[in-house]
C-alpha positions in Angstrom: -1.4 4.0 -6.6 -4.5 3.0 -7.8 -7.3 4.6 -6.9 -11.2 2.9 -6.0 -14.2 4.4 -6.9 -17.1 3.9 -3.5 -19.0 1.6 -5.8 -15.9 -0.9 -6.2 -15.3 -1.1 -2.6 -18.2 -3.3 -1.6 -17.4 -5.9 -4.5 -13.6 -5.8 -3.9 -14.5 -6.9 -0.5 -17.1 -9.5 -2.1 -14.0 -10.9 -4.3 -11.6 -11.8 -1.4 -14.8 -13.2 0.6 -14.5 -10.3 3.2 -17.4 -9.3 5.0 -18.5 -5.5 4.6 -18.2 -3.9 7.4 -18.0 -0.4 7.8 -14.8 0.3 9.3 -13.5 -1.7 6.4 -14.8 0.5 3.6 -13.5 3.5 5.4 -10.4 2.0 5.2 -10.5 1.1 1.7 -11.9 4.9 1.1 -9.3 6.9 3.1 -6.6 4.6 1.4 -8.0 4.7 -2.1 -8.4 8.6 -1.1 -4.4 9.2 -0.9 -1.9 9.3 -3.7 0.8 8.1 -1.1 1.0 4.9 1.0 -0.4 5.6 5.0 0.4 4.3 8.2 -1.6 2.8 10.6 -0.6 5.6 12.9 -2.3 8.3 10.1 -5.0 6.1 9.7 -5.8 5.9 13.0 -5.7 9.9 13.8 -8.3 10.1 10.7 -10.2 7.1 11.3 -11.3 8.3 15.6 -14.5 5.6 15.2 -12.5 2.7 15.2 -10.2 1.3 17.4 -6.2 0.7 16.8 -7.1 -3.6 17.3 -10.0 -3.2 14.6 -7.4 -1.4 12.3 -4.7 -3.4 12.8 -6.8 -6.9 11.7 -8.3 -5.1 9.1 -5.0 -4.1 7.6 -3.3 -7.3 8.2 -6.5 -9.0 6.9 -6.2 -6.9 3.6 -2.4 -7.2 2.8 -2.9 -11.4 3.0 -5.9 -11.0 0.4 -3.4 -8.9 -1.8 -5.4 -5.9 -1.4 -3.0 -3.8 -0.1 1.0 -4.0 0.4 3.0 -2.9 3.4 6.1 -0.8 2.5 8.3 0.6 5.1 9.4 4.2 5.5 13.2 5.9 5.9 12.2 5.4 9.4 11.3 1.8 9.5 7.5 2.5 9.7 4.8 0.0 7.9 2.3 1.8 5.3 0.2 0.6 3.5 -1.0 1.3 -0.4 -3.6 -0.4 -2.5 -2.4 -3.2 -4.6 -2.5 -3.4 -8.6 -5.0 -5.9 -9.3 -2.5 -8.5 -10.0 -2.1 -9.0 -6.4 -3.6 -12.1 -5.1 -4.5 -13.2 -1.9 -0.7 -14.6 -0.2 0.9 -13.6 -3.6 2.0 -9.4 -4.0 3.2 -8.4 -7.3 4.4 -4.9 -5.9 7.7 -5.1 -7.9 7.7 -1.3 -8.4 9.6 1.5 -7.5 9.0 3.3 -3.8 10.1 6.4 -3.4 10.8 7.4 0.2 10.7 11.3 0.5 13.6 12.5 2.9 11.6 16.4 3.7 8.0 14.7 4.2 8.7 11.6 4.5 5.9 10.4 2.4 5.7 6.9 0.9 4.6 6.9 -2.7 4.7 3.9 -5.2 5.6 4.4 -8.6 3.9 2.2 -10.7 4.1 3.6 -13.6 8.1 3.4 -14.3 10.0 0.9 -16.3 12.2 -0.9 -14.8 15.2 -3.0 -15.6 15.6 -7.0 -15.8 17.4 -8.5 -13.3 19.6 -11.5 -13.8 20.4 -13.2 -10.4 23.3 -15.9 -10.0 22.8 -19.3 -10.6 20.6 -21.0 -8.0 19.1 -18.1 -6.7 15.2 -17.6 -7.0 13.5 -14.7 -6.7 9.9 -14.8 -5.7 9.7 -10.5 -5.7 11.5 -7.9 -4.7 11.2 -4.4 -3.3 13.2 -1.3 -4.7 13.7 1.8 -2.7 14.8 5.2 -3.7 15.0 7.9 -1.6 15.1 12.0 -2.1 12.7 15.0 -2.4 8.6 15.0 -3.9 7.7 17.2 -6.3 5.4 18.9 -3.2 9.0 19.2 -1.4 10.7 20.1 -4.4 8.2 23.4 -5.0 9.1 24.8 -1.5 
């Protein structure tokens, strides 16, 4: 995940042509804050100043700029991480590795791994993909 420094929030909302308002560099801080993807449910027990409609836009709002990308959970939940800073506004390039853990059932997105090419039949065309594993985090692992 990468992580933004306060300084960067303001002119990552200047690049996308976002206003700055200050639920949206909460959002931006709380999610830059975590090393795993969130749900609006989490966000909205940490964020108690600002309304579930308010978080809702501003999440939807964010993942069409490319500033974040929705994953979904083992149980079919939405979360949300920051996007790499190839991500452009209508255009993701989250093509990594999200590991759903089965004990916490934390979202986290490996960025970092390699992964292998994939050759698709003739005539298909993939504009991205999403790849899923599933198991235990080193936190769950420990215990």
């Amino acid at each position: 995940m990468t992580v933004i420094t306060n300084n960067k929030f303001e002119h990552l909302l200047d690049l996308h042509h976002l206003k700055k308002t200050g639920p949206r560099l909460k959002v931006l801080a709380m999610m830059s804050a975590k090393n795993t993807a969130t749900s609006q449910p989490d966000l909205e027990a940490l964020m108690e100043d600002v309304d579930r409609v308010t978080l809702y836009r501003i999440l939807n709002v964010f993942e069409e700029k490319g500033i974040i990308h929705k994953v979904f959970d083992l149980n079919g939940t939405a979360n949300y991480a920051i996007c790499t800073s190839n991500c452009q506004e209508h255009l993701h390039h989250d093509e990594h590795l999200h590991f759903n853990c089965t004990i916490c059932n934390k979202v986290y997105c490996l960025n970092d791994l390699s992964l292998p090419a994939f050759n698709l039949p003739p005539g298909f065309k993939a504009d991205g993909f999403t790849l899923y594993a599933s198991g235990t985090c080193p936190q769950c692992n420990k215990k």
